[in-house]
Each structure stands twice: as structure tokens, then as C-alpha cells.
C-alpha positions in Angstrom: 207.8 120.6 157.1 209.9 122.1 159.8 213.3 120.9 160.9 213.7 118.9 163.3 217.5 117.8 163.1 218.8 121.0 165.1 216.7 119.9 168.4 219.0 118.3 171.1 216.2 115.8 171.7 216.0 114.2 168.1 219.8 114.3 168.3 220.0 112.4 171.8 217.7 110.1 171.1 218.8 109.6 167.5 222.3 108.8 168.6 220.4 106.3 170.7 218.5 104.7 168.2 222.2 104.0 166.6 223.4 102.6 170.0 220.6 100.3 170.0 220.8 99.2 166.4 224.4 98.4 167.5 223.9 96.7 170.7 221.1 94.5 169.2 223.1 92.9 166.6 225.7 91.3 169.6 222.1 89.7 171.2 222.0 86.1 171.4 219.4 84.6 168.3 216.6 83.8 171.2 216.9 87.7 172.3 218.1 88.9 168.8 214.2 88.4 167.6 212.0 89.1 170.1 213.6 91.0 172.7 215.6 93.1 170.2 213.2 93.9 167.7 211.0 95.9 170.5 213.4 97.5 171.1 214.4 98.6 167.9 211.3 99.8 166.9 210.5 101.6 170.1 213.6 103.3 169.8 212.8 104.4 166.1 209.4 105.2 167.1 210.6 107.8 169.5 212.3 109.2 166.8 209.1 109.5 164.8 207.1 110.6 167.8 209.6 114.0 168.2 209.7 114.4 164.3 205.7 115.1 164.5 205.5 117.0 167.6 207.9 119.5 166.3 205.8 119.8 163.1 202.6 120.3 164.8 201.5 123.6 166.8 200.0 122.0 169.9 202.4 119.2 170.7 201.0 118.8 174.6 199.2 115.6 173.5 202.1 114.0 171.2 204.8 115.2 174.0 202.6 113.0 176.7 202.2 110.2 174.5 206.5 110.2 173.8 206.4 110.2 177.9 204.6 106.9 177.7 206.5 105.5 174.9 210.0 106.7 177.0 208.5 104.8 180.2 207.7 102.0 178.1 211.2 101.6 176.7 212.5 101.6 179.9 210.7 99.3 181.3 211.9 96.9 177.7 215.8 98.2 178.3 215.2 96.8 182.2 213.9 93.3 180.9 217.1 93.3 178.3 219.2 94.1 181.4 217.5 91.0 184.0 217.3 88.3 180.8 221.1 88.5 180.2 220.4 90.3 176.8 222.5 93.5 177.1 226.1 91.7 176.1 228.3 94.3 177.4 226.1 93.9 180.9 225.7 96.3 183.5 228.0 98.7 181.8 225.7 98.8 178.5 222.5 99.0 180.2 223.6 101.8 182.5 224.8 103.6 179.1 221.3 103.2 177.5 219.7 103.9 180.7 221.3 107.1 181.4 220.3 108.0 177.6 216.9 107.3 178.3 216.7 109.5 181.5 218.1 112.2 179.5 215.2 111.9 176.9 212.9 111.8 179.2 214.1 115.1 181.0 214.3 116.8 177.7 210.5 116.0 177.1 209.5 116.9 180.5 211.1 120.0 179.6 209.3 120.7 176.4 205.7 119.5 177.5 206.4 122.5 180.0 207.6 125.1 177.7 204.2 124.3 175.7 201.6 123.3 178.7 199.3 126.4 178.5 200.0 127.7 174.6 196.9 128.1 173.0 197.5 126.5 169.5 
């Protein structure tokens, strides 16, 4: 199995899957359970997702499928945000938010360095 821990993209977005675990646990009981457990399990899917592709010799597929999940997690961190979840407001959803946008440019980044390898 090859390690993974030494990527800046399993870092990033492990230090966000911690964030998250934090944040969720100061959500309201209506958003603590519905709301909050998407997005703890997206979040620790992502993780998961970069594990495998950095196990795997042709990674195009997996690093397009962590560009959905990414987008997908936005779009659950945005309807936190607007439904009063987040409890530190604006100021905790523009931290998550700017975490998020940094994943995503650090798979954009990957999918290029392996769009074309032959594997």
C-alpha cells in the first residue's frame, strides 16, 4: 500500500475533516442529524477517495469523481451556511469554504499532472 500521509492534499483535507467533526458537534439537534451527518461523511469520504487514488496507477477516473464529490460538498457547506447551521456564521463558513477551494485546486492540479499517463 503506498503512503499517502506525506501528500498536501490528504493533509488539507484531513485537517478539514477534523474542522468539520468540530464544527458539527456546536449544530443545533434539528441540523446536528441530518445536515451534519452529510457532511461528516462527505468530508471523510474525500479522505477515502485521495487514499485510493494515490494507491492506484491511473487515478484520472477516481481524481474526477473526488471533483464531484468536492462540488458536492460545497454545495452541502452552502446549505449549512443559508439554514443558520454553521454556529460561528459567516466567519466559519468562509473558513470551511476557503478549505474547500483549496482541495479543489489541489485536485485540479493532480488530474493534470496525470491526464495523458498511460497506466
Amino acid at each position: 500500500m503506498a503512503r499517502y500521509e506525506h501528500l498536501p492534499i490528504y493533509r488539507e483535507a484531513y485537517d478539514l475533516t477534523v474542522h468539520i467533526e468540530k464544527i458539527v458537534r456546536n449544530f443545533s439537534r434539528y441540523h446536528k442529524y441530518t445536515l451534519g451527518t452529510d457532511l461528516r461523511n462527505k468530508t471523510r469520504s474525500v479522505l477515502e477517495r485521495i487514499i485510493e487514488a494515490n494507491n492506484v496507477q491511473n487515478r484520472v477516473s477516481l481524481l474526477l469523481g473526488l471533483r464531484h464529490q468536492l462540488e458536492n460538498l460545497k454545495v452541502l457547506c452552502r446549505l449549512c451556511h443559508d439554514s443558520g447551521a454553521f454556529s460561528g456564521g459567516t466567519k466559519s463558513y468562509l473558513h470551511v469554504a476557503e478549505r474547500l477551494t483549496g482541495l479543489a485546486q489541489q485536485n485540479e492540479g493532480w488530474l493534470k499532472q496525470n491526464v495523458g499517463k498511460k497506466g
